[in-house]
Backbone as CSV, one residue per row, in Angstrom:
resi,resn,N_x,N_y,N_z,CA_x,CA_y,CA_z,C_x,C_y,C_z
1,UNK,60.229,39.567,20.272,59.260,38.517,19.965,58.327,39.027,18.861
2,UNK,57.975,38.231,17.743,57.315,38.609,16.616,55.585,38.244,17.188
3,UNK,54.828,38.563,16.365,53.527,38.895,16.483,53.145,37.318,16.349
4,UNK,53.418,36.127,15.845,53.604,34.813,15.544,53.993,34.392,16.708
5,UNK,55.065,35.208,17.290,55.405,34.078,18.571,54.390,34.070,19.990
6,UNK,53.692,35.172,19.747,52.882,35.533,21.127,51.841,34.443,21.082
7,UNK,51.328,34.514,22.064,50.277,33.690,22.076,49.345,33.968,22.976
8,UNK,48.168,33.813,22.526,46.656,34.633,23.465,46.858,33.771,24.915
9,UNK,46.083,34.096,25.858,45.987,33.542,26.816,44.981,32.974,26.950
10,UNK,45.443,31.433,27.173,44.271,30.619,27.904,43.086,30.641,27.737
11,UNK,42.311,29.953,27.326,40.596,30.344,27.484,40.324,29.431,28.834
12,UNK,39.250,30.221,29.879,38.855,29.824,31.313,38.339,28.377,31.058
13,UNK,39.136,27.386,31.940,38.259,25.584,31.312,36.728,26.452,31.511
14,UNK,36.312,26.196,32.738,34.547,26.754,32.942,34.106,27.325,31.988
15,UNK,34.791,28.531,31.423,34.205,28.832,30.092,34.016,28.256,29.447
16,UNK,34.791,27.123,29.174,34.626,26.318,27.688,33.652,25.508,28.114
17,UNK,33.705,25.152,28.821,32.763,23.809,29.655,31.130,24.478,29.233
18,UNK,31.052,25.628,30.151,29.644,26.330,29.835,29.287,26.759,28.664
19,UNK,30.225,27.483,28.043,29.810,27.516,26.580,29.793,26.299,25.767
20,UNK,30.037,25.160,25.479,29.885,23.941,24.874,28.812,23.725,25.425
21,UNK,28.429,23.554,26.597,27.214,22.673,27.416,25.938,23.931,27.519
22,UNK,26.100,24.808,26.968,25.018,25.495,26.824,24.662,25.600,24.918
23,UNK,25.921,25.739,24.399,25.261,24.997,23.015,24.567,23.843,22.984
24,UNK,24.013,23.447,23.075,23.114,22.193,23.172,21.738,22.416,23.003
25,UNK,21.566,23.736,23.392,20.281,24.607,23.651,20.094,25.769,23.977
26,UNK,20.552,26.598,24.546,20.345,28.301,24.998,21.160,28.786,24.176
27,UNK,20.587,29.503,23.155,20.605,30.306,21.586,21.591,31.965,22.871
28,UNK,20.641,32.153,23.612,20.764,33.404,23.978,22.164,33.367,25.149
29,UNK,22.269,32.654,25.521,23.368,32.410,26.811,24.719,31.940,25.806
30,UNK,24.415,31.352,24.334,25.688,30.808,23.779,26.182,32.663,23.168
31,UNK,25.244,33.683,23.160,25.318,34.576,22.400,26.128,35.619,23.300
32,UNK,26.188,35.486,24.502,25.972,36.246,25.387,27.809,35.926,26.162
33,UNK,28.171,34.536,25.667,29.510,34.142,26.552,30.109,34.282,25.058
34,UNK,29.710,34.391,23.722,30.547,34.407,22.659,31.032,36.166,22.300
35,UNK,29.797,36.799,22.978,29.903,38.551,23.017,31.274,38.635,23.946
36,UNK,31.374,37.560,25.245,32.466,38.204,26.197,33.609,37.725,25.599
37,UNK,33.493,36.282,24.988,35.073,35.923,24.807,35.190,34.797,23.008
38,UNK,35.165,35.913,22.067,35.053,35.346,20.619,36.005,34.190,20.237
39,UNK,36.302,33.787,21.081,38.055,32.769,20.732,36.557,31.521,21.338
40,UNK,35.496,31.464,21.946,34.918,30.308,22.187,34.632,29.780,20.709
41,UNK,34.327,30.566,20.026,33.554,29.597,18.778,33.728,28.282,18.231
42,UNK,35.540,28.252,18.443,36.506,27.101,17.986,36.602,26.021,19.573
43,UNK,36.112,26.755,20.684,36.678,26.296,22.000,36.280,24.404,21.553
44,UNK,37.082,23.943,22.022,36.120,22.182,22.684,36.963,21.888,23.994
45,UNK,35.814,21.132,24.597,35.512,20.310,25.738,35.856,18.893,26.248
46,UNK,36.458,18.474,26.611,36.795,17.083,26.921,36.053,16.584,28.010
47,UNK,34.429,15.892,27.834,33.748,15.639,28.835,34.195,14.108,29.426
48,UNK,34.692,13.520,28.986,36.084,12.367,29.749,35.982,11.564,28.442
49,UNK,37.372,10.828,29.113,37.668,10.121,28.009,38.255,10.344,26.767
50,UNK,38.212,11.480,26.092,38.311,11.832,24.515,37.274,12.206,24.226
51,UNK,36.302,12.520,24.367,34.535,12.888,24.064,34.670,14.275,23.804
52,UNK,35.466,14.774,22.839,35.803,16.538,22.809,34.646,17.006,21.973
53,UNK,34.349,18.294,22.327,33.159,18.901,21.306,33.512,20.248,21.624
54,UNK,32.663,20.714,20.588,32.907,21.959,19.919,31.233,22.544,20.180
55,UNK,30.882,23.840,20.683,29.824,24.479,20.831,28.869,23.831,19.281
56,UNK,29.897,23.987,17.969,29.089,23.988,16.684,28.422,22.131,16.870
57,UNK,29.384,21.255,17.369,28.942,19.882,17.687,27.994,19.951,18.808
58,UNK,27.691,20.450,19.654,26.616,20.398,20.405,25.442,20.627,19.593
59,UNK,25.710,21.801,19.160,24.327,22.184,18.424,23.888,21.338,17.488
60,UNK,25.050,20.824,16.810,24.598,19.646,15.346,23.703,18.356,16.048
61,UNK,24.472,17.983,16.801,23.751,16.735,17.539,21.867,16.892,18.364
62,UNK,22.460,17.990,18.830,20.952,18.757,19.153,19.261,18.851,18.199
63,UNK,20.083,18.981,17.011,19.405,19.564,15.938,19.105,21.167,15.883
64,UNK,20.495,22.036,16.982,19.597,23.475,17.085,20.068,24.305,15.814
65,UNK,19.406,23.937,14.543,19.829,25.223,13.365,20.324,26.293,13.478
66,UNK,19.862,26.734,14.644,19.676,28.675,14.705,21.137,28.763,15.697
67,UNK,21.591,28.084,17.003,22.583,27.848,17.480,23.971,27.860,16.206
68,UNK,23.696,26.621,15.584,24.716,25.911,14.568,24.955,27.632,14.028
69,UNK,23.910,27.847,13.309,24.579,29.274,11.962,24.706,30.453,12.561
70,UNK,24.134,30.826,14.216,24.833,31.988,14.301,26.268,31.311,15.101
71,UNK,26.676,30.109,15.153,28.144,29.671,15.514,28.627,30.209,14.015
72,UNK,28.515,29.463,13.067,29.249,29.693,11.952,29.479,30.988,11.370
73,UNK,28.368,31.680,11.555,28.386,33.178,11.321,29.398,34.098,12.323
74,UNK,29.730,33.160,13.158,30.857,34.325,14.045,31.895,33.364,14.121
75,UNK,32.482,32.471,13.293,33.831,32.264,13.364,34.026,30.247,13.198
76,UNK,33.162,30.035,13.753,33.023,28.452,14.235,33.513,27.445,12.579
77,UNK,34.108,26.960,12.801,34.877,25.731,12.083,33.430,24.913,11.348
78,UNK,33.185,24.354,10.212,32.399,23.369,9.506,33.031,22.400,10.087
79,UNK,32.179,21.825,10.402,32.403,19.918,9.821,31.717,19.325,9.705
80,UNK,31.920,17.999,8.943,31.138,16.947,8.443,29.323,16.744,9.124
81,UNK,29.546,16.598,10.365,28.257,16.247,11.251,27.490,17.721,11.439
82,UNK,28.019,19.402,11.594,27.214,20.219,11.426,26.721,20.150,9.844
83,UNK,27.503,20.156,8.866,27.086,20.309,7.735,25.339,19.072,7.760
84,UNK,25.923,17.761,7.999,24.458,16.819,7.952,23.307,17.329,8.553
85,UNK,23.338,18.085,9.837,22.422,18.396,10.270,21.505,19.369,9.427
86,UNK,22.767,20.339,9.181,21.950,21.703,8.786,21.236,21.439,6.962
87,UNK,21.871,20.109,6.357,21.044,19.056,5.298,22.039,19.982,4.048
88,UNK,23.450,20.331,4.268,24.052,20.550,3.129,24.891,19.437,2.462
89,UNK,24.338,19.035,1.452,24.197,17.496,0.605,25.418,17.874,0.113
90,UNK,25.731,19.135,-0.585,27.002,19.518,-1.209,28.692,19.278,-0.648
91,UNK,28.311,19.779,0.825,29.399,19.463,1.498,29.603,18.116,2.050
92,UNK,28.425,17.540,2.395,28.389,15.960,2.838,28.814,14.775,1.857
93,UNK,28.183,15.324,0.797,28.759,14.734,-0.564,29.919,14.007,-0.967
94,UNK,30.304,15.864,-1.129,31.969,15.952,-1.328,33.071,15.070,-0.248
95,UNK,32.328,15.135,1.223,33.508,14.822,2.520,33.471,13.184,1.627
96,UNK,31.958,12.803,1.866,31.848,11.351,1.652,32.594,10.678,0.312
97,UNK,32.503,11.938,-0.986,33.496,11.068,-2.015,34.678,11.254,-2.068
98,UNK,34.891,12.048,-0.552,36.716,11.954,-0.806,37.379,11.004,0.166
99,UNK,36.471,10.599,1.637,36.784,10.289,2.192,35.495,9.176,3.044
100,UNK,35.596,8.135,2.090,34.291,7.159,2.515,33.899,6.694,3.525
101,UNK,35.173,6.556,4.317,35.307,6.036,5.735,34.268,7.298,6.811
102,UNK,33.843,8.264,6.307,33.806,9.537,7.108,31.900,9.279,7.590
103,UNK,31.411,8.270,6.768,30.420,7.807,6.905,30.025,7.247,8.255
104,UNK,31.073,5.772,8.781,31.021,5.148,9.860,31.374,6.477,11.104
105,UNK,32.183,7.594,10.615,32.811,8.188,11.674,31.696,8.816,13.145
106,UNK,32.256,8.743,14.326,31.166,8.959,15.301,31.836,10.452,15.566
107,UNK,30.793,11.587,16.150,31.020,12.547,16.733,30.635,12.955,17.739
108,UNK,30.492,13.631,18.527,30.780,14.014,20.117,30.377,12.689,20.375
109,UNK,30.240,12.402,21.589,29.207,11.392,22.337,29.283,10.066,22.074
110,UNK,29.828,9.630,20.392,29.532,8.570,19.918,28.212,8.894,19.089
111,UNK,27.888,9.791,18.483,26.668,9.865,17.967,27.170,9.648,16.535
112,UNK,26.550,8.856,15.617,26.503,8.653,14.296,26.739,9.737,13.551
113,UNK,27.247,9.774,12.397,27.124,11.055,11.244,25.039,10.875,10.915
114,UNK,24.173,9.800,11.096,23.088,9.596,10.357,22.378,10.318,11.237
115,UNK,23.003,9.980,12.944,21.950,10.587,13.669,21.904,12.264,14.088
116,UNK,23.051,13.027,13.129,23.181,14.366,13.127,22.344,14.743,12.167
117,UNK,22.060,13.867,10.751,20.803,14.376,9.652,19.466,14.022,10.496
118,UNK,19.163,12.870,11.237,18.154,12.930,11.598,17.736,13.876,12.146
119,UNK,18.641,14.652,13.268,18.360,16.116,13.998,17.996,17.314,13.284
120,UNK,18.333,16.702,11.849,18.014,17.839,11.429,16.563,18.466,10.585
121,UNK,16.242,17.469,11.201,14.496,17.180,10.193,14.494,17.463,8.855
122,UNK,13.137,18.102,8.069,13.525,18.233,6.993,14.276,18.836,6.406
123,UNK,14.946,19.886,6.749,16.315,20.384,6.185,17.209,19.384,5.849
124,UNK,17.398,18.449,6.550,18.634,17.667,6.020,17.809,16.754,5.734
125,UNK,16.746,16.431,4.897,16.345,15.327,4.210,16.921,14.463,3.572
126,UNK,17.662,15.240,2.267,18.410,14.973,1.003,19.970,14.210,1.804
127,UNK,20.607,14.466,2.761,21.648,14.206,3.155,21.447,12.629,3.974
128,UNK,20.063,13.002,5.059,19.286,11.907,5.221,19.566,10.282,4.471
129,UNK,18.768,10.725,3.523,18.770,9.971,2.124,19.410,9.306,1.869
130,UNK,20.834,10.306,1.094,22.145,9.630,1.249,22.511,8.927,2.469
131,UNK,22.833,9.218,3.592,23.192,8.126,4.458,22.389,7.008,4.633
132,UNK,21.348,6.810,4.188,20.575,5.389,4.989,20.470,4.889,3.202
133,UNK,20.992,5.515,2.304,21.164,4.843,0.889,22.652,3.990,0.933
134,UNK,23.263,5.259,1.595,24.774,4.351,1.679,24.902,3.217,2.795
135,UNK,24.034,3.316,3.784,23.778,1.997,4.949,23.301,0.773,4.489
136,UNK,22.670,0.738,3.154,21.496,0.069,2.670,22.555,-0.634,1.293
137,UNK,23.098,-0.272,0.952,24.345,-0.048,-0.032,25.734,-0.829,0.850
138,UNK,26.011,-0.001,1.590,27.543,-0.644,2.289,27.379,-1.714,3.212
């Protein structure tokens, strides 16, 4: 068997569960289950239905900055709704002029792409902006 065919084992559901549901808010407890098991960063959650999230989507929706970048700083995936929060216009930009539809798109919960810049106070001002320009517009 080649190094390609193996495959890690399993991440614990509970783990994922607690680490997603403690991104939301405990900086120190997300730090502390990502020290025991580094494969969480990417983990998501299926809280029913299809409602999947990702530790980095908890935090975006949250508004927790400091959560979001030490996710990203140890491995965690971008996307569209962390980028709004954390108010990077560059990447929000770009998603939005390649892919316009990405505007209406909802993340965890059903939460808006607008209401991930709002979380993000003034940091994501400029991104802000843009979305309630393009609401005002579309």
């Amino acid at each position: 068997m080649s190094v390609v065919d193996e495959k890690p084992a399993r991440l614990e559901p509970a783990q994922v569960e607690a680490f997603v549901g403690n991104a939301h808010g405990d900086l120190a407890e997300v730090e502390r289950l990502l020290e025991l098991e580094p494969a969480l960063a990417n983990a998501s959650w299926d809280w029913g239905g299809g409602d999947w999230e990702t530790g980095l989507g908890a935090a975006a929706h949250m508004g927790r900055r400091d959560i979001a970048l030490f996710l990203l700083d140890n491995g965690a995936r971008l996307d569209i709704f962390a980028a709004a929060m954390l108010g990077d216009l560059e990447v929000v930009g770009a998603m939005l002029a390649a892919y316009p539809t990405k505007r209406d798109e909802l993340g965890p919960h059903g939460i808006p792409l607008v209401a991930h810049a709002r979380a993000g106070g003034d940091d994501a001002r400029a991104v802000l902006d843009l979305l309630e320009t393009a609401e005002v517009a579309g």
